[in-house]
DOVOKE-459055 format. One line per 10 residues: number of its first residue (from 1); their letters; for each residue x, y, z of C-alpha. Coordinates in Angstrom, 1 decimal. Example, Ala and Ser with C-alpha at 12.3 -4.5 7.8 and 13.67 -1.06 7.14 Angstrom:
REM DOVOKE-459055
1) AS) 12.3:-4.5:7.8 ~ 13.7:-1.1:7.1 .
END
This chain:
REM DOVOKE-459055
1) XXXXXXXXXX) -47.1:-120.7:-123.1 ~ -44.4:-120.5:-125.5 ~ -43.9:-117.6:-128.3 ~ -41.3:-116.7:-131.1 ~ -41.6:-112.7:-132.6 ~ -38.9:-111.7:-134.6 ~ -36.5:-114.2:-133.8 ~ -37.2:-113.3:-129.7 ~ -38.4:-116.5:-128.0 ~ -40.7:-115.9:-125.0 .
11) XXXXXXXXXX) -41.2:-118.4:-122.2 ~ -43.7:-117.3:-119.6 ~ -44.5:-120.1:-117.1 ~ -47.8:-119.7:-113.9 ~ -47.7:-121.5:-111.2 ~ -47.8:-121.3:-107.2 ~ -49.7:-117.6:-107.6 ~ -46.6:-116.0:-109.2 ~ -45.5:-115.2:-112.9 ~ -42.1:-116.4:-113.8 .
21) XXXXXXXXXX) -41.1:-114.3:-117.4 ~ -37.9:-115.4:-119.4 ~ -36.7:-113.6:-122.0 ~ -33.9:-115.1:-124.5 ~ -33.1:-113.8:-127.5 ~ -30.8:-114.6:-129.9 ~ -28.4:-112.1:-132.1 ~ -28.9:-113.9:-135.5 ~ -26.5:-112.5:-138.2 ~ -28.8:-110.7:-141.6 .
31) XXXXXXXXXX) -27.5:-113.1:-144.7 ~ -26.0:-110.9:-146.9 ~ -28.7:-111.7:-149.6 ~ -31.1:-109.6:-147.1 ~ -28.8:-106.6:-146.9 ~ -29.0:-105.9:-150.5 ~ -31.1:-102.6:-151.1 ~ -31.3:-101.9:-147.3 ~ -30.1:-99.3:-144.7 ~ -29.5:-101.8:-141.5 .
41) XXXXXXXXXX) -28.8:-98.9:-139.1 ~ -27.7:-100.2:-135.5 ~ -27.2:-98.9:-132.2 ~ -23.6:-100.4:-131.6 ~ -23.7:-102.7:-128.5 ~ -27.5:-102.0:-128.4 ~ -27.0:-99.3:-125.6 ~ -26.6:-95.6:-124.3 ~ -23.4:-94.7:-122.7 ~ -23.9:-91.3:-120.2 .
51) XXXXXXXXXX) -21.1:-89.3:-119.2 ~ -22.4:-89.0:-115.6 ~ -24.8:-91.6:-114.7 ~ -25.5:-90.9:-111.3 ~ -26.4:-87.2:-111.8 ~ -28.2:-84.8:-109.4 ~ -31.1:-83.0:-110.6 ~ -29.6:-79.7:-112.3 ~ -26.8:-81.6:-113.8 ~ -26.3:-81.7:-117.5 .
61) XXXXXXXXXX) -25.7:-85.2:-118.9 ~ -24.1:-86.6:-122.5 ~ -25.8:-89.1:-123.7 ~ -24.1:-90.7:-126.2 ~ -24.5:-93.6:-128.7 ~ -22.7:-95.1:-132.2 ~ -24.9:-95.8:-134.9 ~ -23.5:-98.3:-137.4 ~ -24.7:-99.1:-141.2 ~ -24.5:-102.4:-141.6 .
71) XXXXXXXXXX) -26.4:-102.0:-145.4 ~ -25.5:-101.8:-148.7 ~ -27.1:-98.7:-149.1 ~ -26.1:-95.2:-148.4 ~ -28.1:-93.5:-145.4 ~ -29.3:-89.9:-146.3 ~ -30.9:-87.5:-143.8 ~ -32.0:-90.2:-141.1 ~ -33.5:-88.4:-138.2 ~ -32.2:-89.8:-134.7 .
81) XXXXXXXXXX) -34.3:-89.0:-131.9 ~ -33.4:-88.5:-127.7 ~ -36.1:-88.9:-125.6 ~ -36.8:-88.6:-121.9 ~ -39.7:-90.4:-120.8 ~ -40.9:-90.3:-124.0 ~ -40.3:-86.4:-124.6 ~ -37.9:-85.6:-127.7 ~ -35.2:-83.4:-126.1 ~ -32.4:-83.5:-129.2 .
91) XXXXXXXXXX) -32.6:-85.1:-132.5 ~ -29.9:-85.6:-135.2 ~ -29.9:-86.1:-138.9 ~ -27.5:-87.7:-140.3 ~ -25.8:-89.3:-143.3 ~ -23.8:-92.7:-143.5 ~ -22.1:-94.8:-146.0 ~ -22.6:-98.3:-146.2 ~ -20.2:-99.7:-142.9 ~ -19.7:-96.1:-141.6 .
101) XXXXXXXXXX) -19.8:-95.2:-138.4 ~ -20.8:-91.9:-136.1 ~ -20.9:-91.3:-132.7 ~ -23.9:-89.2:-131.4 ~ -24.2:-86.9:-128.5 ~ -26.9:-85.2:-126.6 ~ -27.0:-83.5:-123.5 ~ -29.7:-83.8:-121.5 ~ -30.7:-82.0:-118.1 ~ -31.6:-84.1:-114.9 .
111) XXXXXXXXXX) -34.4:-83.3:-113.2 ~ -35.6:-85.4:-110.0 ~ -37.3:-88.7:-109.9 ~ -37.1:-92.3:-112.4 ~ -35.9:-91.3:-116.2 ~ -36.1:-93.7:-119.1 ~ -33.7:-92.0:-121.8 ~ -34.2:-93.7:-125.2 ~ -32.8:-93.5:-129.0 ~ -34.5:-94.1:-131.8 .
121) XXXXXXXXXX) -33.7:-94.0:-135.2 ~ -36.4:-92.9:-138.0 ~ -39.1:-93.3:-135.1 ~ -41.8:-92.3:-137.1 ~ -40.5:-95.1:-139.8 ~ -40.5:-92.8:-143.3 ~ -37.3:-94.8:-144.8 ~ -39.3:-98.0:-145.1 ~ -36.4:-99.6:-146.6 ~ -34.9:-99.2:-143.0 .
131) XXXXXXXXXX) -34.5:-103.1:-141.4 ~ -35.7:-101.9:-137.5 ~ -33.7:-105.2:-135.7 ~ -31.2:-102.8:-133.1 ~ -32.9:-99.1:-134.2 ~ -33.6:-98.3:-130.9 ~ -32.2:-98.6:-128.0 ~ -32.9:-97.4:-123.8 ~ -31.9:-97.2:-120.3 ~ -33.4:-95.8:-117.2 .
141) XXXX) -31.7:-93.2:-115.0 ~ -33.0:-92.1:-111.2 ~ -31.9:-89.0:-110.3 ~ -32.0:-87.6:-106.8 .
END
């Protein structure tokens, strides 16, 4: 069975009594047509840097990511949300010219066991003009 969504191709091949599942996507460029009259906000590198990966539980932890505008629009009072394990524990709002940059930075406190940290940006979509391609953005953290 083969499948394209949103430029993401999806193999998954059965056989032998086990599930083989590739993945490939491929980073197509917006043409500049598209970006008229939109906010394309990105993750930059589409992931979270921590300060402290391997923390114990009690540690505090930045987490930290660069949101790019890649529109031709201005971005006004776009909420950013940090979750952990789908629990907000910081949001942002923030503003950004069209190209601008701006790094973000939460802390977060580890607690034992498996943590998937996330960032999403408008996660309850209310700029609809917003293109969603890189818009979120996670990583999972074990802490001992």
């Amino acid at each position: 069975m083969a499948s394209i969504r949103n430029g993401m191709a999806t193999v998954c091949l059965l056989g032998m009594g086990f599930l083989l599942f590739q993945c490939a996507t491929q980073q197509e460029a917006i043409p500049p047509q598209q970006l008229l009259d939109q906010i394309v906000l990105e993750i930059v590198g589409n992931r979270i840097e921590l300060r402290n990966p391997l923390p114990r539980s009690g540690e505090e932890v930045e987490v930290m990511v660069i949101v790019h505008n890649r529109g031709n629009r201005d971005a006004k009072r776009i909420p950013v949300f940090f979750y952990d394990n789908l629990r907000v524990f910081s949001t942002e709002e923030i503003d950004l010219e069209p190209g601008g940059q701006r790094r973000l930075i939460a802390r977060w406190k580890a607690t034992m066991g498996s943590h998937t940290l996330s960032v999403i940006i408008d996660p309850a979509h209310h700029f609809k003009e917003i293109n969603r391609e890189r818009s979120e953005v996670s990583t999972t953290v074990l802490v001992k």
